[in-house]
C-alpha positions, 0 to 999 in steps of 0.5 A, spaced: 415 508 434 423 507 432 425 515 434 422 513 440 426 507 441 433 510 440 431 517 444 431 512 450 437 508 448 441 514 446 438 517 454 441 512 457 447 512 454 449 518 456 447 517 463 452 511 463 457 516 461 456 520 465 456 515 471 462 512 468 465 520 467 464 521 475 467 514 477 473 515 474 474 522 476 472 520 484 477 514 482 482 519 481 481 523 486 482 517 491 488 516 487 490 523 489 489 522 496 493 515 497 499 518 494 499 524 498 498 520 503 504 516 502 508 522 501 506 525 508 508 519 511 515 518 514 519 512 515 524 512 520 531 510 516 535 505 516 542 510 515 542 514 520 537 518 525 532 513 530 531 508 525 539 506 526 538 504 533 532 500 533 536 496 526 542 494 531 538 491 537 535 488 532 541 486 528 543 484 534 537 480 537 538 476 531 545 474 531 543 472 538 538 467 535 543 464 530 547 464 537 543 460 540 541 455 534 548 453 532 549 451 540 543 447 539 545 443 533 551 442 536 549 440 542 551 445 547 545 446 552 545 454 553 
């Protein structure tokens, strides 16, 4: 009676096992691919290239805004 007990536990350890083995190794394997994916990923920089042009407008947007605030505190109306 108790070999058969422990047959059953020991079975059902080694299928937690091997549920646990193929879960870490889909995990890493989505691992994988979101860094492959990151990699491949291309930001436009900020130094040189298309990316540059766009941070000037912005730069500029936003020495406008503070343009604008500083007029506002010291109650100027645009």
């Amino acid at each position: 009676m108790t070999g058969e007990y422990l047959l059953i536990a020991l079975t059902a350890l080694l299928g937690l096992i091997v549920i646990a083995a193929a879960a870490l190794r889909g995990w890493q394997g989505w691992l994988t691919l979101k860094t492959r994916e990151l990699e491949t990923h291309h930001r436009p920089e900020i130094e040189g290239g298309v990316g540059q042009g766009m941070a000037r407008i912005e730069i500029a947007d936003l020495k406008e805004r503070i343009r604008k605030l500083e007029a506002i505190a010291a109650g100027v109306d645009l």
